[in-house]
C-alpha positions as CSV (number, residue, x, y, z in Angstrom):
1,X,-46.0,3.3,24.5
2,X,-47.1,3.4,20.9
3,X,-43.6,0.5,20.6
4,X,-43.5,-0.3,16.6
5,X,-41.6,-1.9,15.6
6,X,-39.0,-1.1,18.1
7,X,-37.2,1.7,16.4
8,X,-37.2,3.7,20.0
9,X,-36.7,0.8,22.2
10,X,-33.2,-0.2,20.1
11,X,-31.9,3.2,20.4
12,X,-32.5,3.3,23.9
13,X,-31.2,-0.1,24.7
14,X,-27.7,0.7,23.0
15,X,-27.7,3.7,24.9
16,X,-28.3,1.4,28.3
17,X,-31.8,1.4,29.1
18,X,-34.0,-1.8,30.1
19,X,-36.9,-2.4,28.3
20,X,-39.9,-3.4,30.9
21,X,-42.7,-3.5,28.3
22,X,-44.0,-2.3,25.3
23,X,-47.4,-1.6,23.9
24,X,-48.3,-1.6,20.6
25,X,-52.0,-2.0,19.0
26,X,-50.6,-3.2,15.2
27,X,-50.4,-6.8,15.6
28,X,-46.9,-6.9,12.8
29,X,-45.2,-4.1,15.2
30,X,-45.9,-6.7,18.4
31,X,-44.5,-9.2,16.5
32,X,-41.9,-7.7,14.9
33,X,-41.0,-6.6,18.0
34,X,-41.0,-9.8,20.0
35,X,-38.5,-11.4,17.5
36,X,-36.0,-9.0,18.1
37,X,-36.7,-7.9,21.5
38,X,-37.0,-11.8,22.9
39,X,-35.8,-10.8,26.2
40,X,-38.2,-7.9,26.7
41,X,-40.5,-9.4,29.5
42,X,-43.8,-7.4,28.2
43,X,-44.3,-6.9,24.5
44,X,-48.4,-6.8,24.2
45,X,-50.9,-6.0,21.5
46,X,-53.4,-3.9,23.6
47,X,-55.3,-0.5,22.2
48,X,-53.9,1.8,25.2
49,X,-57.6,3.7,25.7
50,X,-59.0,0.2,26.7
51,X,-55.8,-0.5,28.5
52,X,-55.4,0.1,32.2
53,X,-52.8,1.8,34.1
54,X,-53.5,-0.4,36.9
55,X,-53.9,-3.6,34.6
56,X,-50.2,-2.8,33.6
57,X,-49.2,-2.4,36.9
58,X,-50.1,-5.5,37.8
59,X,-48.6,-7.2,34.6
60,X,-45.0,-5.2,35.6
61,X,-45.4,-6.5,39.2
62,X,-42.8,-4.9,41.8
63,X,-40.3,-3.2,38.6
64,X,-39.7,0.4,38.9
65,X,-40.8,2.8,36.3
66,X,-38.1,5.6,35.7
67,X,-39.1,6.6,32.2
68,X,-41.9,6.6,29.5
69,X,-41.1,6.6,26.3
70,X,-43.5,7.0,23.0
71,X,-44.5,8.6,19.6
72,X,-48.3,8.7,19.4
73,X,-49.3,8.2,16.0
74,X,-48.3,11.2,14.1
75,X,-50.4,10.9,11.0
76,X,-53.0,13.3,11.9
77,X,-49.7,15.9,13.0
78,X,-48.0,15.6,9.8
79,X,-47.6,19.0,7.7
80,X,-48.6,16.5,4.0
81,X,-52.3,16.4,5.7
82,X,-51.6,20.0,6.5
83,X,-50.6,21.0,2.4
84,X,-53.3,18.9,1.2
85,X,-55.6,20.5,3.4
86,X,-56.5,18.2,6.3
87,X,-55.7,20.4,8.8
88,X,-58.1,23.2,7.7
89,X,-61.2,22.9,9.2
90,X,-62.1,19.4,7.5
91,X,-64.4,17.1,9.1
92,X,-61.4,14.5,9.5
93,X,-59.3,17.0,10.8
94,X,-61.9,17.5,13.9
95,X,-62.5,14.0,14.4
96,X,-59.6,12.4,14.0
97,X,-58.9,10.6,17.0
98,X,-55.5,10.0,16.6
99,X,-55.1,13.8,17.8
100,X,-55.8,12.8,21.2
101,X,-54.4,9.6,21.9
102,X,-51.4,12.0,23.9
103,X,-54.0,12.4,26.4
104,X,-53.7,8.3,26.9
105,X,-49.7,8.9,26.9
106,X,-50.1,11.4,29.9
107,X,-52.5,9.2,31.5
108,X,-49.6,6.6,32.0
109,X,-47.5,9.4,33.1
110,X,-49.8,10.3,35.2
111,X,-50.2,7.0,37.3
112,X,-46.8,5.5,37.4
113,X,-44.9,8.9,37.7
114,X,-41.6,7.8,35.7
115,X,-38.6,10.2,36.7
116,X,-38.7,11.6,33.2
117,X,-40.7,11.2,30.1
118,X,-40.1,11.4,26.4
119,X,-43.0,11.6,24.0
120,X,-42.2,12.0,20.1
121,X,-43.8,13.5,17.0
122,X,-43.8,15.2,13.7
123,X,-42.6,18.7,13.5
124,X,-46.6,19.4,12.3
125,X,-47.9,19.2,16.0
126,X,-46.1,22.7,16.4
127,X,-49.1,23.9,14.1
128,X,-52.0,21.6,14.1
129,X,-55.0,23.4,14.9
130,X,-53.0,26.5,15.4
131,X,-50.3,24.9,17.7
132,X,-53.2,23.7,19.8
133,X,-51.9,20.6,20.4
134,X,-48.4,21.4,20.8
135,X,-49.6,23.6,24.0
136,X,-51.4,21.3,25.1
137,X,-49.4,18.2,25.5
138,X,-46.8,20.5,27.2
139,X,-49.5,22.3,29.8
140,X,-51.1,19.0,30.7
141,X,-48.2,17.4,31.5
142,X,-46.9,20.2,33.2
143,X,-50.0,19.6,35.6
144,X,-49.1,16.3,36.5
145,X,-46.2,17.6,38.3
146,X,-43.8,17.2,35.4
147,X,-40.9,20.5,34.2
148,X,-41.5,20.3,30.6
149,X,-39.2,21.4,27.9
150,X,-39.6,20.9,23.9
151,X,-37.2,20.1,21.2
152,X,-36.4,19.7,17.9
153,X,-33.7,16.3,17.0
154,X,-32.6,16.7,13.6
155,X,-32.0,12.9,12.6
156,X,-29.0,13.9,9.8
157,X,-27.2,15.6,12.5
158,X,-27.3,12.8,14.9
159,X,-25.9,10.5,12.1
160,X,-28.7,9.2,10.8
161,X,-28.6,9.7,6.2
162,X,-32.1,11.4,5.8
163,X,-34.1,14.6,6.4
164,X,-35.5,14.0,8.9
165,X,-36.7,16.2,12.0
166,X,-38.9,15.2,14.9
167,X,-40.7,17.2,17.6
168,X,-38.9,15.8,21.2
169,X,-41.3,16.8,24.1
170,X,-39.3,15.7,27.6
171,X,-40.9,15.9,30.9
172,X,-38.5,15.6,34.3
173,X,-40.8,14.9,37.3
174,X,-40.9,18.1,39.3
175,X,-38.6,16.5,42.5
176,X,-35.6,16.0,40.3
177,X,-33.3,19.3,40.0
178,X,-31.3,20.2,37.1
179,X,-32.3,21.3,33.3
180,X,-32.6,18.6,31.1
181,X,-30.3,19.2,28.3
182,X,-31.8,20.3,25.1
183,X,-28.5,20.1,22.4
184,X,-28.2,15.9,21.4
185,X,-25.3,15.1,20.5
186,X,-24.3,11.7,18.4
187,X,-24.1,9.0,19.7
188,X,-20.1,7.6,19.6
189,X,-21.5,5.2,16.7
190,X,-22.4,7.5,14.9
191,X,-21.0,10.5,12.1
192,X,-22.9,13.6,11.8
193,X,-23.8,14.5,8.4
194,X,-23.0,11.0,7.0
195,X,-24.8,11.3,3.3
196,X,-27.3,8.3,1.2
197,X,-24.3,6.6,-0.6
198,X,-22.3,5.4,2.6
199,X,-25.1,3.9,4.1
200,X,-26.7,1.8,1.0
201,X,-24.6,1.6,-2.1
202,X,-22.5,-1.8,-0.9
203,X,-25.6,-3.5,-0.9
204,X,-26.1,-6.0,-4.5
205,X,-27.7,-3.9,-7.5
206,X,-31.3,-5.1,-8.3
207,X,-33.8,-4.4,-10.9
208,X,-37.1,-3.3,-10.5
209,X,-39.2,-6.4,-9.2
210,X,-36.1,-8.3,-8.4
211,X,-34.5,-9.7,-5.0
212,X,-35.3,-12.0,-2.7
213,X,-36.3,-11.8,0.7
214,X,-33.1,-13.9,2.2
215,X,-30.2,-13.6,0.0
216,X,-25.7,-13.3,0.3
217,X,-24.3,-10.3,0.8
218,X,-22.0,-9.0,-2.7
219,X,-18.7,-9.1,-0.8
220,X,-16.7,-8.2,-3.6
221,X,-19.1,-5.2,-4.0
222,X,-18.5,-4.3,-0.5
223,X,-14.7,-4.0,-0.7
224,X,-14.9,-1.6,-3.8
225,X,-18.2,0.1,-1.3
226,X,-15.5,0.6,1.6
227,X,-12.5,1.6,-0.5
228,X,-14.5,4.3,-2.3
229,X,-16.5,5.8,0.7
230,X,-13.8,5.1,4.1
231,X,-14.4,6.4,6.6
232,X,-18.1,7.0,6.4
233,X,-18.6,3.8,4.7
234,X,-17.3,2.4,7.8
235,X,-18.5,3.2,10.4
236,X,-21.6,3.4,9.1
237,X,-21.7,-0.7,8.0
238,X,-20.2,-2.4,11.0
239,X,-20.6,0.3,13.8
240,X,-24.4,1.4,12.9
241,X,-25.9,-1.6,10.3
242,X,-23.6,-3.7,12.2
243,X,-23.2,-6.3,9.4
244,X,-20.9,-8.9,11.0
245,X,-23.7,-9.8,13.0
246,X,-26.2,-10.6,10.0
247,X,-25.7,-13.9,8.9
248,X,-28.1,-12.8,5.6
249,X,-28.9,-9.9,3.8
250,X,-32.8,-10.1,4.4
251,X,-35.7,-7.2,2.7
252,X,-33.5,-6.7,0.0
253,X,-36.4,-6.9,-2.5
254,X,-37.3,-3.8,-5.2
255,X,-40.9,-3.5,-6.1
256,X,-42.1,-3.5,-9.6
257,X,-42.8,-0.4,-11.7
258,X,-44.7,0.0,-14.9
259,X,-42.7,0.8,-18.0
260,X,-44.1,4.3,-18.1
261,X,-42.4,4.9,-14.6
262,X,-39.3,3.0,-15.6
263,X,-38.9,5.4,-18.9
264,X,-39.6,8.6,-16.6
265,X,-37.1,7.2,-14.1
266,X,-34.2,7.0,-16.8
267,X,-34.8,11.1,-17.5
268,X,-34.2,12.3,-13.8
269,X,-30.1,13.1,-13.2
270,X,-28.9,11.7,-9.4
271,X,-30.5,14.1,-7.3
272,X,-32.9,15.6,-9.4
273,X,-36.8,15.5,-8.8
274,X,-39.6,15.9,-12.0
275,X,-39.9,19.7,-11.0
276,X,-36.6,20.7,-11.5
277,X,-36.2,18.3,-14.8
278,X,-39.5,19.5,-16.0
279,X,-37.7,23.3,-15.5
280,X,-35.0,22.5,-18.0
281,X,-37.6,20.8,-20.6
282,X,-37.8,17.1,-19.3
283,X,-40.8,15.8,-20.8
284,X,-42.2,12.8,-18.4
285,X,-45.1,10.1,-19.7
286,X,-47.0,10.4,-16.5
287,X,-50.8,11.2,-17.1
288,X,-51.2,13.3,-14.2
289,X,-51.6,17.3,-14.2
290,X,-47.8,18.7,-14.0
291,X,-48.7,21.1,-12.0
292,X,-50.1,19.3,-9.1
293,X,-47.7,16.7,-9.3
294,X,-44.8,17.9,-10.5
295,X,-42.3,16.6,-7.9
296,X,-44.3,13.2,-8.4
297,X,-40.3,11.8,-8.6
298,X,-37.5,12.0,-7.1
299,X,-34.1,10.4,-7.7
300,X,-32.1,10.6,-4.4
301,X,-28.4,11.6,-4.7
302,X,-25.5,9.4,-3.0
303,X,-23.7,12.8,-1.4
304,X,-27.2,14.0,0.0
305,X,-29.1,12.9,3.0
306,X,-32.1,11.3,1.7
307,X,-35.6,12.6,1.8
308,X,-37.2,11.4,4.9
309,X,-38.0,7.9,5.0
310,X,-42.3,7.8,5.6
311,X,-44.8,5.4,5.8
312,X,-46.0,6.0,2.7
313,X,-43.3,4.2,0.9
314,X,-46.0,1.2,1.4
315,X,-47.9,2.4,-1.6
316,X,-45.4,3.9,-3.6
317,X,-41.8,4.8,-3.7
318,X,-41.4,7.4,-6.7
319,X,-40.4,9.7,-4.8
320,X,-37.6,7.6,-3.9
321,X,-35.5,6.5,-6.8
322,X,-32.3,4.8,-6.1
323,X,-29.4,7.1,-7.0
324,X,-27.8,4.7,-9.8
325,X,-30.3,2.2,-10.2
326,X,-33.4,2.3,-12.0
327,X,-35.7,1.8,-9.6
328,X,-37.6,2.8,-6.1
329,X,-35.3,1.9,-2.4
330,X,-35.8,-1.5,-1.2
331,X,-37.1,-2.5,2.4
332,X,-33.7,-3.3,3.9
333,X,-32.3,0.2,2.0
334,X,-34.8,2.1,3.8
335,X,-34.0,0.3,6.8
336,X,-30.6,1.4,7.0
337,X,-31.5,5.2,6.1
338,X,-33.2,4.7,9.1
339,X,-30.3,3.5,10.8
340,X,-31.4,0.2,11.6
341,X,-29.0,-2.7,11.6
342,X,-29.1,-5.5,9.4
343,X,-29.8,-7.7,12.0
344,X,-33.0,-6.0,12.3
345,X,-35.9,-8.3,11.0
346,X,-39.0,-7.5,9.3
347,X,-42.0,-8.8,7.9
348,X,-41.9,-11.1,5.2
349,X,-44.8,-8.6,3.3
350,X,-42.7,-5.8,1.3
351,X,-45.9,-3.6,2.4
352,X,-46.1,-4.3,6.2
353,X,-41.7,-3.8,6.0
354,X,-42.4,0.0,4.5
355,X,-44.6,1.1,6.8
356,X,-43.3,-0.2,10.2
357,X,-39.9,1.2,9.2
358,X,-41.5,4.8,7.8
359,X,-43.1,5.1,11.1
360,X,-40.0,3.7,13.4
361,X,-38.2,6.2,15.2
362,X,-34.8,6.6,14.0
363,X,-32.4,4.2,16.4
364,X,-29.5,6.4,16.4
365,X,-32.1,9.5,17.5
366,X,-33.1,7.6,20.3
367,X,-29.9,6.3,21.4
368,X,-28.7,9.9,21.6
369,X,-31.7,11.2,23.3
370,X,-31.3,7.9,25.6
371,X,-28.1,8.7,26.5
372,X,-28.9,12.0,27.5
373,X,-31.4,10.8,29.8
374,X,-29.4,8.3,31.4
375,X,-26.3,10.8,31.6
376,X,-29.3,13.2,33.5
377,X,-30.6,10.6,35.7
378,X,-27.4,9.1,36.5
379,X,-26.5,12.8,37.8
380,X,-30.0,14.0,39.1
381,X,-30.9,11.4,41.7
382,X,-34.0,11.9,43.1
383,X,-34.0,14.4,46.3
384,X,-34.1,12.1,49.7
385,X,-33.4,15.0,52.2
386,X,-35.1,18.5,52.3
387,X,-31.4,19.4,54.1
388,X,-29.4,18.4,50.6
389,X,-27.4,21.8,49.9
390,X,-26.6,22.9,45.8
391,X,-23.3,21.6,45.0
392,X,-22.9,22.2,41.8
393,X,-20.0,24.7,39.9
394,X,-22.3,27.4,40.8
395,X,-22.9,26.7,44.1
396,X,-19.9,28.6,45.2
397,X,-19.7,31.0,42.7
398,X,-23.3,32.4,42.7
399,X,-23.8,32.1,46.5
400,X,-24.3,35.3,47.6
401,X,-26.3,36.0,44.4
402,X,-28.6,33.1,45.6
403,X,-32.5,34.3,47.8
404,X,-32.3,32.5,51.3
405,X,-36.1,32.6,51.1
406,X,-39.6,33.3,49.5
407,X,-39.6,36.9,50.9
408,X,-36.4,37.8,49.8
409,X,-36.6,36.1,46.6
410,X,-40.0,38.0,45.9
411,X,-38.1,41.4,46.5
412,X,-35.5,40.6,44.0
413,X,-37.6,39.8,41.2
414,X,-39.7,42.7,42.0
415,X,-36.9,44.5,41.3
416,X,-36.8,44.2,37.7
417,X,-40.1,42.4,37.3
418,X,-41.8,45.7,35.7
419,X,-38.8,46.9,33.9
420,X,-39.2,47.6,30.0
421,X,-37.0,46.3,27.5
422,X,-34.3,49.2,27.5
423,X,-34.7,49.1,31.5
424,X,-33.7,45.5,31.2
425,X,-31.0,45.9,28.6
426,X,-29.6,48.9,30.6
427,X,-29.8,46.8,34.0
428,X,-26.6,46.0,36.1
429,X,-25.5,42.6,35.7
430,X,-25.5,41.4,39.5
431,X,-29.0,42.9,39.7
432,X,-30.2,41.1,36.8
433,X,-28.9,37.9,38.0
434,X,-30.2,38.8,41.3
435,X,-33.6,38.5,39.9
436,X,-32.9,35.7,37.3
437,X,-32.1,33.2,40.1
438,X,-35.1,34.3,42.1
439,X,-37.1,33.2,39.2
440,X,-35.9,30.3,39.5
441,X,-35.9,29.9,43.2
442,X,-39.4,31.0,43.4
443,X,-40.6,28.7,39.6
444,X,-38.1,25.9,39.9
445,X,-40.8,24.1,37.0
446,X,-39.5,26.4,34.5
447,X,-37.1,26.3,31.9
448,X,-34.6,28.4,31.0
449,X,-35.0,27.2,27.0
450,X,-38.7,27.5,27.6
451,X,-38.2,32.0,27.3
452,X,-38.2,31.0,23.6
453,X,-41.2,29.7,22.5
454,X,-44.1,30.3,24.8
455,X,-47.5,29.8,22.1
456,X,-50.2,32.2,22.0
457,X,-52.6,31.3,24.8
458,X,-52.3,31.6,28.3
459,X,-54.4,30.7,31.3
460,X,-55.0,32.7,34.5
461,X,-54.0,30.6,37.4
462,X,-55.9,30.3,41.1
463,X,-55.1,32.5,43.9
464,X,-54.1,29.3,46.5
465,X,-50.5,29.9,45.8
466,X,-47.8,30.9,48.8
467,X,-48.3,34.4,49.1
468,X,-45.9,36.7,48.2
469,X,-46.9,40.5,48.7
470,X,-46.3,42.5,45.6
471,X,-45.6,39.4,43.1
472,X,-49.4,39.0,42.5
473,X,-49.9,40.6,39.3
474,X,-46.7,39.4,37.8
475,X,-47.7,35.7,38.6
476,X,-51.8,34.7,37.8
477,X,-51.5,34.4,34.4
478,X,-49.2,31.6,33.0
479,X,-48.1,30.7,29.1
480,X,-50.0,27.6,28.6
481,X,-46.9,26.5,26.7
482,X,-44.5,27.3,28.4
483,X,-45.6,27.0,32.4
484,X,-43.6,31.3,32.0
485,X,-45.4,33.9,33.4
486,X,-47.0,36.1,31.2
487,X,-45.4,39.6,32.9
488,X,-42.3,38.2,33.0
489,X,-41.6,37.5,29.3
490,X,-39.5,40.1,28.9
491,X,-36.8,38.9,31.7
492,X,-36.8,35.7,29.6
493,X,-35.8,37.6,26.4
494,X,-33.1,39.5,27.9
495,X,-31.4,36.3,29.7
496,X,-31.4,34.8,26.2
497,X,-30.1,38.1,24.4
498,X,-27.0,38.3,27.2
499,X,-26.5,34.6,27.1
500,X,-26.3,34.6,23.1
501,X,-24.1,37.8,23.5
502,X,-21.7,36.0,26.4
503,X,-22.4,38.5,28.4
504,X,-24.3,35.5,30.9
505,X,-22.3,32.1,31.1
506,X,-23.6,28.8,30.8
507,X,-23.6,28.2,34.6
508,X,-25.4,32.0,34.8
509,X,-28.3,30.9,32.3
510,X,-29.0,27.6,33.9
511,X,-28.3,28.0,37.3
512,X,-29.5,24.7,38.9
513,X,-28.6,25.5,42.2
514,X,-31.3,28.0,42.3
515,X,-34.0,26.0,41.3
516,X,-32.9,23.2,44.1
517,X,-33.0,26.1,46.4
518,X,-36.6,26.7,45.6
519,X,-37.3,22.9,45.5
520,X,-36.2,22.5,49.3
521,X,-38.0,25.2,50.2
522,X,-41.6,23.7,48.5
523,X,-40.4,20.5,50.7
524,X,-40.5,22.7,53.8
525,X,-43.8,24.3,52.9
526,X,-45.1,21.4,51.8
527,X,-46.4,22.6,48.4
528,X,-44.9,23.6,45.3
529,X,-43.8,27.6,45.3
530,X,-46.2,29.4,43.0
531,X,-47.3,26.3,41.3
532,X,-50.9,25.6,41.5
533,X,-53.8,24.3,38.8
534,X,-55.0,26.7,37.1
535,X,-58.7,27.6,37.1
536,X,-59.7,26.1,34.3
537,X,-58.8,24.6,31.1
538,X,-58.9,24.8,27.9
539,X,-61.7,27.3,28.4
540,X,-59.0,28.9,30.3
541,X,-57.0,29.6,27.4
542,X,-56.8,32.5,26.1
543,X,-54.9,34.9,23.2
544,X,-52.1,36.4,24.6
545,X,-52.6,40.3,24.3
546,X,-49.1,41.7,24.1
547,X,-48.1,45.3,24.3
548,X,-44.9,47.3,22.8
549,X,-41.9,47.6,25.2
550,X,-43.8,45.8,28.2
551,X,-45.6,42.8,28.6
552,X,-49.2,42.3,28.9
């Protein structure tokens, strides 16, 4: 969903995926797409609120749909509309529709019921209307039968030479078992932490306006590139930008600047933007208030990640002045910032390049997230037989420490359900794992991560749950965030506080084996333990009221 130019679909491919469609309204992201996804059966230019689920259903014919991947367009997320005041209360904050195009995400979710889901976004739909947003995707999805967890993938740790961080919201469908993992790791292309000059400075020196759209490759500038930079140089050219399969160097092209621009440009130092010039005395030509635009430039340094790659770069690149060269990033050098490989064509229009590459997901992102979604499906098959037993490390272990049913399970967690914080903290181990696994025996669509962040509304749920005697005030209200139980806060704090101690293990804090205990049991009873809708949403919602030393 929401395909691009195939940023997300590359990432996922290397990481061994198949591509069964993509959807994508721009008509240069469908194209762009086709010519280097040509053996993608599906690539179409539909607007997905007019779109069918069932008219895609029909177009995919008999294929299976394990997972649905997409980035909703995050313009109306990001924290620049938030500084410049878009996000305030401002007519286009309320109306803009691009807010709620999720809602057409889920609805897919919703009617093929992937095994697992992956829906990406700025960091600025954490506070958007207040975080509004962020709780909701979660909650909603979390009503289509989906465990829900959220993270953050930090692109410069993944490899990828840039600032950038993106909102990750992953939903497993609720009849798969396990956690899905929420640390990426590189992929084994790719170098963590590998800075701006690795990844560009081979490629031939232009000035501003210069370059052609199809051009050689500077070979002799490569050889000094490689022996200056090694290992980072590398890897990062033939494993990641994957040069010996580009027969041309292609988007290679620098934009024009004004001579005013120009002459500014030559006063910035690599690495230095006009505020911090400006601090030591730099006097720039621009005719624009200093205050208000005092980081109007930016000269990117070579042992830096770059500043993240956006969109905007379509209308201007000032704040993206080439380390050495006097001049704003090219197409193709933004490319590879974003880690795609030369290969990778664009466009012929420098304008339509910028902004389908600003608004691709990073390729070496997604081919770490994508192999941590194979790695978890590959290991999580879907359950076949309510009589499956847990046989994982902790299966053995934890046994004994492990409710044999609902009843006994309630009892447990009653046990230390209403203690305070210094009760907790003070609480024998094997009694608090006792109750910790009964959590998850009796809530198997919670997360363990989830403790951490749980928003600031909740929703009171419906009595039609499986009744368990004494449980009933600790379970009607639910985080809206989170899926956690309101009462039960506290528990989640403490795991997290013995876990980051090492006073709980690993295996302690994610035991899986509980939570398939609980799922086999909801098979038996034929509905989900202590899941149910809640009564009603979002006028459901509500401010969370908490209270010192307890929880509300």
């Amino acid at each position: 969903m929401f395909c691009g130019c195939g940023g997300f679909s590359l990432g996922l491919e290397r990481a061994g995926l198949r591509c069964l469609a993509a959807i994508d309204f721009e008509s240069k992201a469908t194209e762009t797409f086709r010519a280097n996804f040509p053996k993608v059966p599906q690539v179409l230019q539909r607007d997905l609120t007019k779109l069918a689920p069932a008219e895609l259903s029909k177009i995919l014919g008999p294929a299976v749909v394990d997972v649905i991947v997409g980035g909703p367009p995050c313009q109306g997320f990001s924290t620049a509309r938030q500084r410049d005041g878009a996000n305030h209360g401002a007519a286009r904050f309320i109306e803009d529709d691009r807010r709620h195009l999720y809602r057409q995400f889920l609805k897919y979710v919703a009617y093929f019921k992937p095994r697992l889901f992956v829906m990406e976004n700025v960091l600025g739909i954490q506070s958007a209307a207040g975080g509004q947003y962020f709780t909701r995707v979660q909650h909603e999805a979390r009503l289509l039968g989906f465990s829900v967890v959220s993270q953050i993938a930090d692109a410069f740790a993944l490899g990828v030479p840039q600032k950038r961080k993106r909102q990750l919201i992953v939903g497993v469908r609720n009849d798969i078992p396990g956690f899905f993992p929420t640390q990426l790791a590189p992929a084994p292309r790719a170098l963590a932490n590998t800075t701006l000059g690795p990844a560009i400075c081979d490629l031939p020196r232009l000035d501003a306006g210069s370059g052609r759209e199809s051009t050689n490759y500077d070979l002799v500038r490569r050889q000094r590139h490689l022996a200056y930079w090694r290992k980072p140089a590398r890897n990062y050219l033939y494993n990641v930008c994957e040069i010996s399969r580009a027969e041309q160097l292609t988007a290679h092209r620098a934009r024009p600047h004004n001579a005013r621009d120009l002459g500014d440009f030559l006063l910035l130092r690599e690495g230095e933007n006009s505020a911090t010039a400006m601090r030591k005395g730099v006097e720039f030509a621009f005719p624009y208030d200093k205050n208000s635009f005092k980081d109007r430039y930016t000269r990117q340094g070579r042992r830096r990640a770059c500043s993240t790659i956006v969109a905007h770069l379509s209308k201007d690149g000032l704040m993206f002045i080439h380390p050495t060269q006097n001049r704003s990033l090219t197409p193709r050098e933004a490319a590879r910032i974003q880690s795609f490989p030369d290969w990778f064509l664009f466009p012929t229009s420098r304008t339509h390049q910028f902004r389908l590459i600003g608004n691709a997901v990073s390729p070496l992102v997604a081919e770490a997230v994508g192999l941590k979604v194979r790695a978890f499906l590959e290991a999580k098959p879907a359950r076949k037989s309510r009589k499956q037993k847990p046989t994982g490390p902790a299966a053995g272990v934890f046994s004994e420490l492990l409710p044999r049913s609902q009843p006994e399970a309630a009892i447990r967690l009653q046990e230390i359900a209403g203690f305070d914080r210094r009760q907790l903290r003070g609480c024998e181990k094997v009694v608090f794992l006792r109750g910790w696994f009964a959590l998850f025996y009796l809530f198997p669509g919670l997360h363990p991560d989830n403790a951490l962040d749980h928003g600031d509304l909740n929703s009171l749920w419906s009595p039609d749950q499986i009744p368990l005697p004494g449980l009933e005030n600790f379970t009607r209200r639910r985080f809206a965030r989170s899926g956690w139980p309101v009462a039960l806060e506290l528990l989640g704090h403490e795991a997290w506080k013995r876990y980051v101690a090492r006073e709980l293990s690993e295996a302690e804090l994610y035991c899986s084996d509980a939570q398939l205990a609980g799922l086999q049991v909801s098979d038996c009873r034929g509905k989900p333990p202590l899941l149910s809708k809640p009564n009603r949403y979002p006028l459901g919602l509500r401010p969370v009221v908490k209270q010192r030393g307890r929880s509300a």
